[in-house]
mmCIF file as Biopython writes it, N, C-alpha, C and O atoms, coordinates in Angstrom:
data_model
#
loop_
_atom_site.group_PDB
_atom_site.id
_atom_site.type_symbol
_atom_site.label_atom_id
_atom_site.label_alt_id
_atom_site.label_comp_id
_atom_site.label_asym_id
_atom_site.label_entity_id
_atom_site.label_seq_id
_atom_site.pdbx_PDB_ins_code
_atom_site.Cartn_x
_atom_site.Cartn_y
_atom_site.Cartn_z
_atom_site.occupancy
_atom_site.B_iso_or_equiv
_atom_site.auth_seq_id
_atom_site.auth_asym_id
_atom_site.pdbx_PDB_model_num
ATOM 1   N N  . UNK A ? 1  ? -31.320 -11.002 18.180 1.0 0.0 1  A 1 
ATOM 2   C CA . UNK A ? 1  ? -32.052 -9.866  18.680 1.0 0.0 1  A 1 
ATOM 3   C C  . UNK A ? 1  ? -33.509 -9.917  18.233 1.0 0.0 1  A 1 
ATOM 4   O O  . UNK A ? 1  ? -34.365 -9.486  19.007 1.0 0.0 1  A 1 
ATOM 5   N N  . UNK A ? 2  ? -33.801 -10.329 17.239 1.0 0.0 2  A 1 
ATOM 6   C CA . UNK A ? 2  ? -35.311 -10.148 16.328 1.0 0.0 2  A 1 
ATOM 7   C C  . UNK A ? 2  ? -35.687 -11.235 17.423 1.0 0.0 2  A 1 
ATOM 8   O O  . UNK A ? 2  ? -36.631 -10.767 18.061 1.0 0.0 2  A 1 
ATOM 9   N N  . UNK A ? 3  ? -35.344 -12.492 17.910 1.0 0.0 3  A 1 
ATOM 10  C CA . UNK A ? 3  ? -36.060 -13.449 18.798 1.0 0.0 3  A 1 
ATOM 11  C C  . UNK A ? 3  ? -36.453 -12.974 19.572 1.0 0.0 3  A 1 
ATOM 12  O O  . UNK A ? 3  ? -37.642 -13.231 19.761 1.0 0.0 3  A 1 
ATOM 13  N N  . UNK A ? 4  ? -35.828 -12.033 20.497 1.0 0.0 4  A 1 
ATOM 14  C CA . UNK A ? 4  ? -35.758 -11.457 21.812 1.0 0.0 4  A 1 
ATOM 15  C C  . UNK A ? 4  ? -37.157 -10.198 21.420 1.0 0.0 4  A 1 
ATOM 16  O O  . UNK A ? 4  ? -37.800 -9.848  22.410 1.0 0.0 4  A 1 
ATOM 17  N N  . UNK A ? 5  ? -37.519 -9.662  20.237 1.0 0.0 5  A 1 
ATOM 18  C CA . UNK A ? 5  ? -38.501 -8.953  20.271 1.0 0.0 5  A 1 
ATOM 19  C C  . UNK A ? 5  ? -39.590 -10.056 19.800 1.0 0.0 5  A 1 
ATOM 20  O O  . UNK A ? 5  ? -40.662 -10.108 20.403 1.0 0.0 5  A 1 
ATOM 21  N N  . UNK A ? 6  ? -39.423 -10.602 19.134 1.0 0.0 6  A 1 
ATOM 22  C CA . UNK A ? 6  ? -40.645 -11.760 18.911 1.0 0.0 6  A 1 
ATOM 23  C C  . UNK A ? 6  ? -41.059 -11.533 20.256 1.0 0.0 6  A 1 
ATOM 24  O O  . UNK A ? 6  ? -41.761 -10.551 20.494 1.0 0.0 6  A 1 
ATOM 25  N N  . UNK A ? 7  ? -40.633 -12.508 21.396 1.0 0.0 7  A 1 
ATOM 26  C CA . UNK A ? 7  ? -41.006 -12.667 22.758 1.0 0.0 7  A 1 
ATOM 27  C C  . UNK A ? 7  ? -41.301 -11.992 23.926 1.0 0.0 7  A 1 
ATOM 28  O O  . UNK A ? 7  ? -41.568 -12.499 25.015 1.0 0.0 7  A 1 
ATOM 29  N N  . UNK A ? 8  ? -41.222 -10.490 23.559 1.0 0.0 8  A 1 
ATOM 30  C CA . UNK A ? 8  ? -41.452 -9.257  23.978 1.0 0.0 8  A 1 
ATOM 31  C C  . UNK A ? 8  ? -42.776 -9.218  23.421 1.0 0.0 8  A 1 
ATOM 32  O O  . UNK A ? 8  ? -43.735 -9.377  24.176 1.0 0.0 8  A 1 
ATOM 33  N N  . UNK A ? 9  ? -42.960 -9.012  22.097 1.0 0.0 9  A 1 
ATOM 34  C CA . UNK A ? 9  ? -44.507 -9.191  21.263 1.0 0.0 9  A 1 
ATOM 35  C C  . UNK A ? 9  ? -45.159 -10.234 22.267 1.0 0.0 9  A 1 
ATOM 36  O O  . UNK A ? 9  ? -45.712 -10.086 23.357 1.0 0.0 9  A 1 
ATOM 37  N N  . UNK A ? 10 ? -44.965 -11.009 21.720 1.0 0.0 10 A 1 
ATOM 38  C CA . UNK A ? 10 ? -45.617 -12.343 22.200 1.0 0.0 10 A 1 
ATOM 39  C C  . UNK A ? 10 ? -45.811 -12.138 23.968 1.0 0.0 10 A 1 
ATOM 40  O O  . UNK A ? 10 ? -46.714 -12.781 24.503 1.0 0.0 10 A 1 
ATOM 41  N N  . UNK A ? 11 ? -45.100 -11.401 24.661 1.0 0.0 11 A 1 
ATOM 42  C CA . UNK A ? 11 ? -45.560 -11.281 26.152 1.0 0.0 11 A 1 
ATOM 43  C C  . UNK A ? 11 ? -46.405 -10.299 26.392 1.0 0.0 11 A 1 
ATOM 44  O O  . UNK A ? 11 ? -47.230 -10.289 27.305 1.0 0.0 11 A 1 
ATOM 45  N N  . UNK A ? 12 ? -46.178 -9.201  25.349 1.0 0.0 12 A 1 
ATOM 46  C CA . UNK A ? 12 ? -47.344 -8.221  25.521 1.0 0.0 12 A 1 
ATOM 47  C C  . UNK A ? 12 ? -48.334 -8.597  25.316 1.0 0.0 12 A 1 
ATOM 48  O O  . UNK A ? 12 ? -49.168 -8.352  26.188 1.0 0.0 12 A 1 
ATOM 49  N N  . UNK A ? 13 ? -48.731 -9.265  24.271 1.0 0.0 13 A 1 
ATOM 50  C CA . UNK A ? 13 ? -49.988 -9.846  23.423 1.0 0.0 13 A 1 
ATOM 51  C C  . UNK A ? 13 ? -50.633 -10.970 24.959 1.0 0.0 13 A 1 
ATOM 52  O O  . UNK A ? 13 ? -51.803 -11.351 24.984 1.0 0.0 13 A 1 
ATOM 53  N N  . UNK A ? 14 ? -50.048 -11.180 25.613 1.0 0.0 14 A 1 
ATOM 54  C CA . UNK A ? 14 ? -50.219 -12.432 26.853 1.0 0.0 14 A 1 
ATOM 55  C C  . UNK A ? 14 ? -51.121 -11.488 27.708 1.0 0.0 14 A 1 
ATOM 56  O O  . UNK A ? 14 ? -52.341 -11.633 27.786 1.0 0.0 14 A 1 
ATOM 57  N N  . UNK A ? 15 ? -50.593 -10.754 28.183 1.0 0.0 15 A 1 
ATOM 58  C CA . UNK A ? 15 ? -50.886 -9.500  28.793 1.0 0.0 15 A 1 
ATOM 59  C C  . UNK A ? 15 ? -52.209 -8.837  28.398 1.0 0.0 15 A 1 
ATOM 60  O O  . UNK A ? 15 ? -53.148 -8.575  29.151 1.0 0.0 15 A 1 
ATOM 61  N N  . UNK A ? 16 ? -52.148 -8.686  27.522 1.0 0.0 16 A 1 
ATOM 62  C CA . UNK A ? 16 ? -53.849 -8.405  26.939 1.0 0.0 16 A 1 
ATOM 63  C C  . UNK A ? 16 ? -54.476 -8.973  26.943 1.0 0.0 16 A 1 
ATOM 64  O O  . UNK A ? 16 ? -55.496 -8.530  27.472 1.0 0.0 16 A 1 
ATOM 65  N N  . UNK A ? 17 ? -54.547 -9.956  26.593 1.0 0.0 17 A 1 
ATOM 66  C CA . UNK A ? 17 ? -55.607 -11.160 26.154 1.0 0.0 17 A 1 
ATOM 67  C C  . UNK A ? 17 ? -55.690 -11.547 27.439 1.0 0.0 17 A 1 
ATOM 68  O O  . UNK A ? 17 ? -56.846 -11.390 27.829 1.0 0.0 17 A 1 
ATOM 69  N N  . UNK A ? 18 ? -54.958 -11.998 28.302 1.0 0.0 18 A 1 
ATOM 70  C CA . UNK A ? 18 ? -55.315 -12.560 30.046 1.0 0.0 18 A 1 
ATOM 71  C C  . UNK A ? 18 ? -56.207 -11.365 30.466 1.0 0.0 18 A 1 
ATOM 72  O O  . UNK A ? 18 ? -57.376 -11.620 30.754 1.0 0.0 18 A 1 
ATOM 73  N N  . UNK A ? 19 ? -55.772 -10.094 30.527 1.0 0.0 19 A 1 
ATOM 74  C CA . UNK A ? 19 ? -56.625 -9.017  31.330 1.0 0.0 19 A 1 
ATOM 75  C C  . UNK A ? 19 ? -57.654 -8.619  30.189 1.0 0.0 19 A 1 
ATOM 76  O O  . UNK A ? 19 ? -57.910 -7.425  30.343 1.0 0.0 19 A 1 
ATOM 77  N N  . UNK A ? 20 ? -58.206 -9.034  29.326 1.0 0.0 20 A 1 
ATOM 78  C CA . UNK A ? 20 ? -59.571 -9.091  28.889 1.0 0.0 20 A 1 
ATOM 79  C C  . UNK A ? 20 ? -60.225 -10.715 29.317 1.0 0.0 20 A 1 
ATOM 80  O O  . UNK A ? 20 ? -61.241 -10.681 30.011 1.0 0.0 20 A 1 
ATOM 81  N N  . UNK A ? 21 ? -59.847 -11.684 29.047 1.0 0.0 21 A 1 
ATOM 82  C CA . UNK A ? 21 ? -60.463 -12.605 29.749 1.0 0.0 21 A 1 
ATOM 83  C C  . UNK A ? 21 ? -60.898 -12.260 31.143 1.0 0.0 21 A 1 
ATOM 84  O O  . UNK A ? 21 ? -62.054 -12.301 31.566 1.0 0.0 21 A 1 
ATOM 85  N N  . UNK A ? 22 ? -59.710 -11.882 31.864 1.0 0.0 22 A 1 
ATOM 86  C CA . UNK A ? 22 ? -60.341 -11.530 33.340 1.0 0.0 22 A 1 
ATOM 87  C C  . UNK A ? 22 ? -61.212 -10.366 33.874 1.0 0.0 22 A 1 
ATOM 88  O O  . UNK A ? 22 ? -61.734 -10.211 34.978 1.0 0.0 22 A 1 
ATOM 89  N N  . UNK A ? 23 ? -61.214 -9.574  32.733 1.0 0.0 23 A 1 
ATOM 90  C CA . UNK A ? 23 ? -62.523 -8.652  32.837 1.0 0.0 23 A 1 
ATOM 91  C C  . UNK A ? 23 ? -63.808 -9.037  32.738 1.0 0.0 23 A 1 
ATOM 92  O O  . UNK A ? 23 ? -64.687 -8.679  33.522 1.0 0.0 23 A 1 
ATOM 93  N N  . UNK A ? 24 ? -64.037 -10.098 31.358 1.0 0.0 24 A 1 
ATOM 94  C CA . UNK A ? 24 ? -64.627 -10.655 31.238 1.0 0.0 24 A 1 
ATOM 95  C C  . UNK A ? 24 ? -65.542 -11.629 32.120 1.0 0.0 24 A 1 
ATOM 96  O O  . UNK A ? 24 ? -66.760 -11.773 32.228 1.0 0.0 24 A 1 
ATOM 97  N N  . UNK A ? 25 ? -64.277 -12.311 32.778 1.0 0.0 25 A 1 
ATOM 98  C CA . UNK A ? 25 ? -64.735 -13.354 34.192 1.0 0.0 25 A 1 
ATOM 99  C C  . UNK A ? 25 ? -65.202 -12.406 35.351 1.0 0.0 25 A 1 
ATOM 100 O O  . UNK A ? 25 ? -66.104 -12.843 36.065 1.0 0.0 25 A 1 
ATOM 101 N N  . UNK A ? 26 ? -64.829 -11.485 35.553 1.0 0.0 26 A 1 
ATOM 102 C CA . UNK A ? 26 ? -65.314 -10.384 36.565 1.0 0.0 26 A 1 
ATOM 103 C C  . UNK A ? 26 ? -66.461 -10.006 36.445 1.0 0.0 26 A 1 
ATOM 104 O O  . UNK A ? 26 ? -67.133 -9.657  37.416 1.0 0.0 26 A 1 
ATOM 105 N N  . UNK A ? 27 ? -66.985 -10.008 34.976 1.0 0.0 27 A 1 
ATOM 106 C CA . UNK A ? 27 ? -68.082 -9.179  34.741 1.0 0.0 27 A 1 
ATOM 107 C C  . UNK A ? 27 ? -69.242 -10.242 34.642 1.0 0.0 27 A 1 
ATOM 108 O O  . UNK A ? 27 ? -70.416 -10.016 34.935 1.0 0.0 27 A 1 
ATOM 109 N N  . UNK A ? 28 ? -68.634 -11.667 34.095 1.0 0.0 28 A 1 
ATOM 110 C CA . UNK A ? 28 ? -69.784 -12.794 34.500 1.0 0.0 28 A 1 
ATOM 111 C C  . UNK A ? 28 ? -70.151 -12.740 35.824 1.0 0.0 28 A 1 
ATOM 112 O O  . UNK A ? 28 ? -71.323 -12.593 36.170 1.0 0.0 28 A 1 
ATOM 113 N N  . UNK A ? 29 ? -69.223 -12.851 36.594 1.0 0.0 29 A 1 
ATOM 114 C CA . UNK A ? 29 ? -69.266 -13.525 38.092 1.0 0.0 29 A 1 
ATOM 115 C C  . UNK A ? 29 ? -70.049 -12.342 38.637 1.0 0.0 29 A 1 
ATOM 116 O O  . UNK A ? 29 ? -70.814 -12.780 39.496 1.0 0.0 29 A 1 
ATOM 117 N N  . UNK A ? 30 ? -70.129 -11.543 38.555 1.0 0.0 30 A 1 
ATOM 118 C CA . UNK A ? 30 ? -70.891 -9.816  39.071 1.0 0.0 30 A 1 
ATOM 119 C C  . UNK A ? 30 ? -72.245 -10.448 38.787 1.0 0.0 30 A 1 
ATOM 120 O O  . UNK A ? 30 ? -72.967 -10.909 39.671 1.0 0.0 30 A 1 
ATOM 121 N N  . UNK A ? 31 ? -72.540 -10.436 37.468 1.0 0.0 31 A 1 
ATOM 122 C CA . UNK A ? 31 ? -73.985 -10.993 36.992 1.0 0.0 31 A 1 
ATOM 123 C C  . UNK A ? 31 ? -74.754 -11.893 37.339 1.0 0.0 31 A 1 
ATOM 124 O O  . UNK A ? 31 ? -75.931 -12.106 37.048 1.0 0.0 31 A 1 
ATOM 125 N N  . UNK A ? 32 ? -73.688 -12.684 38.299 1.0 0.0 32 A 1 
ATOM 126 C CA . UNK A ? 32 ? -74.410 -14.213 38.373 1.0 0.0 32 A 1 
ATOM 127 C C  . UNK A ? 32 ? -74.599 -14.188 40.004 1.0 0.0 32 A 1 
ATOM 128 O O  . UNK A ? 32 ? -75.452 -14.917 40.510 1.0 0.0 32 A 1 
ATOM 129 N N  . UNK A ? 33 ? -73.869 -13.421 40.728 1.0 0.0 33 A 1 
ATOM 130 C CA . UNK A ? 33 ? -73.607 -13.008 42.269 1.0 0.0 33 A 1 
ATOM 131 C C  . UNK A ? 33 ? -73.803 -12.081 42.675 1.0 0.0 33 A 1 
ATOM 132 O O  . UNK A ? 33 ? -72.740 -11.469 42.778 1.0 0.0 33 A 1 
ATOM 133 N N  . UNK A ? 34 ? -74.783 -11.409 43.087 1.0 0.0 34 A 1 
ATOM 134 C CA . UNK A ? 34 ? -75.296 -10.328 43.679 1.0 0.0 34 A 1 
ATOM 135 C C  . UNK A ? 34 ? -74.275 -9.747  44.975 1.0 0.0 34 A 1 
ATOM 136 O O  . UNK A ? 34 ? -73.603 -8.727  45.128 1.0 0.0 34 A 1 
ATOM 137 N N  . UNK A ? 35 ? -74.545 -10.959 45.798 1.0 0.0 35 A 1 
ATOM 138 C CA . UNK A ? 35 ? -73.670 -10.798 46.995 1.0 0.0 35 A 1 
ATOM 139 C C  . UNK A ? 35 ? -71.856 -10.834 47.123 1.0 0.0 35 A 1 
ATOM 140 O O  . UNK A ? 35 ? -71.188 -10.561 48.120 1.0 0.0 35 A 1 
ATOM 141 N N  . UNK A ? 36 ? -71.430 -11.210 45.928 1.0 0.0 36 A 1 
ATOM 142 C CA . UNK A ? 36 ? -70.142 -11.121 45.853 1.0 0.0 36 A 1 
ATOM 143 C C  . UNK A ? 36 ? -69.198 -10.202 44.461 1.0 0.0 36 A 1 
ATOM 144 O O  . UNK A ? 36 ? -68.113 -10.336 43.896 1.0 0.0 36 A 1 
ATOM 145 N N  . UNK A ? 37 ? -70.518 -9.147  44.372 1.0 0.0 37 A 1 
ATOM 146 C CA . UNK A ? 37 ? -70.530 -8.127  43.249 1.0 0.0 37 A 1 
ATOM 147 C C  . UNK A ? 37 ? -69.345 -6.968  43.331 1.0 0.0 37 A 1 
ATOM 148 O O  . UNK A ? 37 ? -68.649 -6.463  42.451 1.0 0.0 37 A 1 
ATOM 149 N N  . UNK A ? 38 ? -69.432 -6.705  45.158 1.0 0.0 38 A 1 
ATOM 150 C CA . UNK A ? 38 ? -68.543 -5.922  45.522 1.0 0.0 38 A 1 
ATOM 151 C C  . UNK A ? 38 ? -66.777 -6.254  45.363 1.0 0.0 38 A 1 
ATOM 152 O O  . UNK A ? 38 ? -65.987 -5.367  45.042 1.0 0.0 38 A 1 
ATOM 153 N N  . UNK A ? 39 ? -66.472 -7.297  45.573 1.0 0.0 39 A 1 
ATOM 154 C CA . UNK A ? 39 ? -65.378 -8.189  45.519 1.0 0.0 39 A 1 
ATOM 155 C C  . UNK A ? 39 ? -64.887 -8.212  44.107 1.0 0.0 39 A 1 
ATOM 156 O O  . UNK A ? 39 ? -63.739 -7.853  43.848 1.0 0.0 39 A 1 
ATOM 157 N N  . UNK A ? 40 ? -65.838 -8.682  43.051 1.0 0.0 40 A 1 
ATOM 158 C CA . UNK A ? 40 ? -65.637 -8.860  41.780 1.0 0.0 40 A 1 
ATOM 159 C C  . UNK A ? 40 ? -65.172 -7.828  41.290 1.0 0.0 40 A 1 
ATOM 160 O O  . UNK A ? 40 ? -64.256 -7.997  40.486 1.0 0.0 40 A 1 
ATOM 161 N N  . UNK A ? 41 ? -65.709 -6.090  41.642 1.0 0.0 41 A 1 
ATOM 162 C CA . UNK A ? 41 ? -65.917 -5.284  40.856 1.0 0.0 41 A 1 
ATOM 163 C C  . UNK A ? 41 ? -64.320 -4.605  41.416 1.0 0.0 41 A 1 
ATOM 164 O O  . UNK A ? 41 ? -63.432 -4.172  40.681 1.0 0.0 41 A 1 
ATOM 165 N N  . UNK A ? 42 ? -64.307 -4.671  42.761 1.0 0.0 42 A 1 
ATOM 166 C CA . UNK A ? 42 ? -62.526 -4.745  42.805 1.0 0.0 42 A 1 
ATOM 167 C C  . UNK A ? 42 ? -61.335 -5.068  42.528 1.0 0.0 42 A 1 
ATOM 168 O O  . UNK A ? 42 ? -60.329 -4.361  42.591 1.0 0.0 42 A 1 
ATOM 169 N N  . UNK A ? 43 ? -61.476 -6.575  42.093 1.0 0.0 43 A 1 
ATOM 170 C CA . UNK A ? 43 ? -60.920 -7.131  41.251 1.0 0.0 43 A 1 
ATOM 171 C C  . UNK A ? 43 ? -60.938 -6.973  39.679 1.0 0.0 43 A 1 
ATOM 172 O O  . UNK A ? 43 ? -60.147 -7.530  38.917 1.0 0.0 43 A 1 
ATOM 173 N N  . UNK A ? 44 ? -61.842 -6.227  39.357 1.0 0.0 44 A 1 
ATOM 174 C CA . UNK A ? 44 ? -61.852 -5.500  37.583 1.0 0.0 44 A 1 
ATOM 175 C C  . UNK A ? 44 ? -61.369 -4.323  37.720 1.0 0.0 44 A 1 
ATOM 176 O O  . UNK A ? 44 ? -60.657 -3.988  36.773 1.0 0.0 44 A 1 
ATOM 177 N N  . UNK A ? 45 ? -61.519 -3.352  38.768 1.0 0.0 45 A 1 
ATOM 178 C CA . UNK A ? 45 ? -60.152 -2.332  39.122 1.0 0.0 45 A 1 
ATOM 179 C C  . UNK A ? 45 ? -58.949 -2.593  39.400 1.0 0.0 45 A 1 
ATOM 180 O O  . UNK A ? 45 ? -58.215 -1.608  39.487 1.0 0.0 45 A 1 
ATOM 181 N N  . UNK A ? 46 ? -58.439 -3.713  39.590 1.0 0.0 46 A 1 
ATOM 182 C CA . UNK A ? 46 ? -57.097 -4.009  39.978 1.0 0.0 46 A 1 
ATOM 183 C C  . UNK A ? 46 ? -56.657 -4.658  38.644 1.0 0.0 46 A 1 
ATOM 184 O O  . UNK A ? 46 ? -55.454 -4.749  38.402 1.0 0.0 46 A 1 
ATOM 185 N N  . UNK A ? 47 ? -57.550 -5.096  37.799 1.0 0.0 47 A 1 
ATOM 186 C CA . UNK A ? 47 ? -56.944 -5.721  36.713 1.0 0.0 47 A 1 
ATOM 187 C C  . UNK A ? 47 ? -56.634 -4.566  35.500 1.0 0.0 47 A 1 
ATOM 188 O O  . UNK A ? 47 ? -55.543 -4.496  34.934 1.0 0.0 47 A 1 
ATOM 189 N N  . UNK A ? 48 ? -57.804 -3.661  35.198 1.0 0.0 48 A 1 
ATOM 190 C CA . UNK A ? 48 ? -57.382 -2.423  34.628 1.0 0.0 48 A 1 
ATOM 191 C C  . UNK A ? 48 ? -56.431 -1.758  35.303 1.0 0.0 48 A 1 
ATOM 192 O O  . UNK A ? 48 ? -55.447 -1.366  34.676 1.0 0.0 48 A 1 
ATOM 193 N N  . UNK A ? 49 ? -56.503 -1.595  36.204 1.0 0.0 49 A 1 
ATOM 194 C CA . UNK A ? 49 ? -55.122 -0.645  36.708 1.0 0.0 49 A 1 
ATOM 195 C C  . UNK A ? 49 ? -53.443 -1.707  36.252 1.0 0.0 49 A 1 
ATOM 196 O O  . UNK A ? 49 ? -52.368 -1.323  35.792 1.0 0.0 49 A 1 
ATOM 197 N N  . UNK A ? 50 ? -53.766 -2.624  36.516 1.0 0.0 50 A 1 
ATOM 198 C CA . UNK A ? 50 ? -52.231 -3.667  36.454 1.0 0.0 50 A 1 
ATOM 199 C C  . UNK A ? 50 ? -52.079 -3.459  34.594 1.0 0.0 50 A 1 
ATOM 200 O O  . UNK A ? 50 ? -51.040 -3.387  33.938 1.0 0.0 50 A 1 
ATOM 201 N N  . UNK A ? 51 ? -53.365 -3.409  34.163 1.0 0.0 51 A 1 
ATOM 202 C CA . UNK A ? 51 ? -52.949 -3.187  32.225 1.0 0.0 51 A 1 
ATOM 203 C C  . UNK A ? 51 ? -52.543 -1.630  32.108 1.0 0.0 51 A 1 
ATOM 204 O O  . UNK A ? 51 ? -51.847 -1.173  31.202 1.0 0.0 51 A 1 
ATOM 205 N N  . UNK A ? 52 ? -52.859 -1.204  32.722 1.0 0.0 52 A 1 
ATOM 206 C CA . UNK A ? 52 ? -52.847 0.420   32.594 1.0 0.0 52 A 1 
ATOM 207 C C  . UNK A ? 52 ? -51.035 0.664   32.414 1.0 0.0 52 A 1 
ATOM 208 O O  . UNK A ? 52 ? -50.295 1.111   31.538 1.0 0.0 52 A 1 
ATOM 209 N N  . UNK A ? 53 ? -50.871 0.074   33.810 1.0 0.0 53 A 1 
ATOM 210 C CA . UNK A ? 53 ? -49.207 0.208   34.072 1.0 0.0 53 A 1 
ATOM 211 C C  . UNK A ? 53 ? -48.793 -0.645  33.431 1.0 0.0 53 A 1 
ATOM 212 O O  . UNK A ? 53 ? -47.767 -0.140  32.976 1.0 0.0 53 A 1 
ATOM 213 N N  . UNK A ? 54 ? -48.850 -1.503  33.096 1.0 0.0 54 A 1 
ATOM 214 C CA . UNK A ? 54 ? -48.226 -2.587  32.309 1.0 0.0 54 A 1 
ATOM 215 C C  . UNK A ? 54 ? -48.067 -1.989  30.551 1.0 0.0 54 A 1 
ATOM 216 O O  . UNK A ? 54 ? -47.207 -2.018  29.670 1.0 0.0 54 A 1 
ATOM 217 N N  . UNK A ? 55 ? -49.044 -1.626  30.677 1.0 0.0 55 A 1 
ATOM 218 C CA . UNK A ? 55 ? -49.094 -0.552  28.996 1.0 0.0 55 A 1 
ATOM 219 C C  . UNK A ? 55 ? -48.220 0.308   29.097 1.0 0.0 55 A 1 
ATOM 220 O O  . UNK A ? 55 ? -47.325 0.299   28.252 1.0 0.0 55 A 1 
ATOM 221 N N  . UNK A ? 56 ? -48.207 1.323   30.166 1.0 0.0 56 A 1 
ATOM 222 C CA . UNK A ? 56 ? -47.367 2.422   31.003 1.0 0.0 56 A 1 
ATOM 223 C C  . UNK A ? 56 ? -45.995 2.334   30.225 1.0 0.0 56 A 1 
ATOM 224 O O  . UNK A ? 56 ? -45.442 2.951   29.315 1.0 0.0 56 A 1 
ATOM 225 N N  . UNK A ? 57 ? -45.684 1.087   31.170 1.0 0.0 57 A 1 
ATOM 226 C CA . UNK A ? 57 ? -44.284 0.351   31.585 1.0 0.0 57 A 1 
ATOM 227 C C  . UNK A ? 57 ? -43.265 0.177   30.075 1.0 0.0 57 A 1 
ATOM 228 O O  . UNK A ? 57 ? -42.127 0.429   29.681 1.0 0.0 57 A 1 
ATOM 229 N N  . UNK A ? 58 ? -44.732 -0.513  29.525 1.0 0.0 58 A 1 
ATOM 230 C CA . UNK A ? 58 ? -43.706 -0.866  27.701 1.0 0.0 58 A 1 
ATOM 231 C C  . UNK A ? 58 ? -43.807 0.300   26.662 1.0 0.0 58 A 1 
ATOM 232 O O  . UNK A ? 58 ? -43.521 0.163   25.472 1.0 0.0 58 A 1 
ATOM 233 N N  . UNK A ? 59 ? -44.232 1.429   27.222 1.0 0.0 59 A 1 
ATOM 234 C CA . UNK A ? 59 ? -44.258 2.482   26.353 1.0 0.0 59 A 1 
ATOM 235 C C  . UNK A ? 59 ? -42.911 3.473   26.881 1.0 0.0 59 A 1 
ATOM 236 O O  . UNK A ? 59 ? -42.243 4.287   26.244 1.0 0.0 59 A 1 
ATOM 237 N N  . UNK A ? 60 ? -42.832 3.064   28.219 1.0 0.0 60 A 1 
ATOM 238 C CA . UNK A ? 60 ? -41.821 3.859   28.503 1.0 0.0 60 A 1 
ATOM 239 C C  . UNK A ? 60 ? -40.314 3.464   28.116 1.0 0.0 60 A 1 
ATOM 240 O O  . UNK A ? 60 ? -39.311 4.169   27.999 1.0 0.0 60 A 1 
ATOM 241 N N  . UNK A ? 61 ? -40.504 2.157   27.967 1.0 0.0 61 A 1 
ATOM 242 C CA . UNK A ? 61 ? -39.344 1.640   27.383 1.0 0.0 61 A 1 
ATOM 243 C C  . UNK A ? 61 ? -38.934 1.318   26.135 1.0 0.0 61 A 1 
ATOM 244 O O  . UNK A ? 61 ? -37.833 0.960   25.717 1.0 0.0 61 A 1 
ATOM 245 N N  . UNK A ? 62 ? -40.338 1.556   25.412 1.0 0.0 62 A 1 
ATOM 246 C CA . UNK A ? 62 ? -39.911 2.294   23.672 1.0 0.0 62 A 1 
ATOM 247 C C  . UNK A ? 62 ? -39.051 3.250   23.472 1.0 0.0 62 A 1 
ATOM 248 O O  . UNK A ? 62 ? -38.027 3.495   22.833 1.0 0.0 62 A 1 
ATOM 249 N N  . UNK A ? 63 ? -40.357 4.089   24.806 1.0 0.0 63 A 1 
ATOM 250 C CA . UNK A ? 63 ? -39.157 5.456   24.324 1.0 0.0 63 A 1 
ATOM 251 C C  . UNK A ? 63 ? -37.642 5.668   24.689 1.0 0.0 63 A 1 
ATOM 252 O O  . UNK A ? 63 ? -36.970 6.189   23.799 1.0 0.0 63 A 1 
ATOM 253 N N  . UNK A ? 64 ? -37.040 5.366   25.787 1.0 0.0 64 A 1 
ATOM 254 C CA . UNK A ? 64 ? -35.946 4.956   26.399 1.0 0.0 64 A 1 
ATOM 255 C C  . UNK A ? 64 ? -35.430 4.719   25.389 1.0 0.0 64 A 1 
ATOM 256 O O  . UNK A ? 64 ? -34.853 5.672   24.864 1.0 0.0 64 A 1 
ATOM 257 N N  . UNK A ? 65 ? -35.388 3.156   24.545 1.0 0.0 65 A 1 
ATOM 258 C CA . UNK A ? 65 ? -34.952 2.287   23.824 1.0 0.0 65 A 1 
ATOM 259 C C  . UNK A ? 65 ? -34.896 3.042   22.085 1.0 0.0 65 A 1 
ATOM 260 O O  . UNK A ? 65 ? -34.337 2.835   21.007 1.0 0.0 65 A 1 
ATOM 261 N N  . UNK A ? 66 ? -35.600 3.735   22.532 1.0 0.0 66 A 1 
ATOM 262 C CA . UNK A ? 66 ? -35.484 4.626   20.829 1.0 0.0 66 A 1 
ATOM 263 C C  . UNK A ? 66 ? -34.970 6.164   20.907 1.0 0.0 66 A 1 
ATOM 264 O O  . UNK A ? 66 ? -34.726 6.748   19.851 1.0 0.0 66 A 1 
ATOM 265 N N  . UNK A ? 67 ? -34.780 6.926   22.349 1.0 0.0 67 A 1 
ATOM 266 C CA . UNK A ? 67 ? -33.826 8.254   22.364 1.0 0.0 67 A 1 
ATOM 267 C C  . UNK A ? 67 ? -32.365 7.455   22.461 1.0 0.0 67 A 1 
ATOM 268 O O  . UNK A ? 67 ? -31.498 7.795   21.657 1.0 0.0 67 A 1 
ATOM 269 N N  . UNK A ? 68 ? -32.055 6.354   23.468 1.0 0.0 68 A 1 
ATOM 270 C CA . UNK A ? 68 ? -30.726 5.914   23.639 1.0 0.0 68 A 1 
ATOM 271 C C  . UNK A ? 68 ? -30.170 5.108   22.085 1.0 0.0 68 A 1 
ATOM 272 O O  . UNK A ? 68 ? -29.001 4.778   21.886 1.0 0.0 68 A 1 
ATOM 273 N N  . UNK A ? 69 ? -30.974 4.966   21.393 1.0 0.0 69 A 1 
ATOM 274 C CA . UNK A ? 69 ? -30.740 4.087   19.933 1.0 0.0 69 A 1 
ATOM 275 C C  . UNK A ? 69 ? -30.146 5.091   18.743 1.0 0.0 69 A 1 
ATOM 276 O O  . UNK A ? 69 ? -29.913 4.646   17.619 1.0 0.0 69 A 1 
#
């Protein structure tokens, strides 16, 4: 069981770190592209929103996992 949360950790931690890199890359590519600023800046809303729920998602299943426990 402790493995199975290691790798839960370890997927959340994936999850973060990818959607700050890709904020990151969003926010270069904006800077460097005038004309493809609009595109970029949609794609840094879709990536906060996907962490948003994704944060959402594993909080809801703390709690789940700790009233049913």
């Amino acid at each position: 069981m402790e493995l199975v949360k290691e790798m839960a950790n370890a997927f959340v931690m994936l999850i973060r770190v990818g959607v700050v890199l890709r904020v990151v890359y969003c926010f270069i590519r904006m800077g460097v592209s005038e004309d493809e600023s609009a595109m970029f800046k949609k794609r840094l809303k879709n990536s906060v929103m996907f962490y948003v729920l994704a944060e959402s998602i594993w909080g809801i299943k703390d709690l789940v996992l700790g009233y049913y426990s």
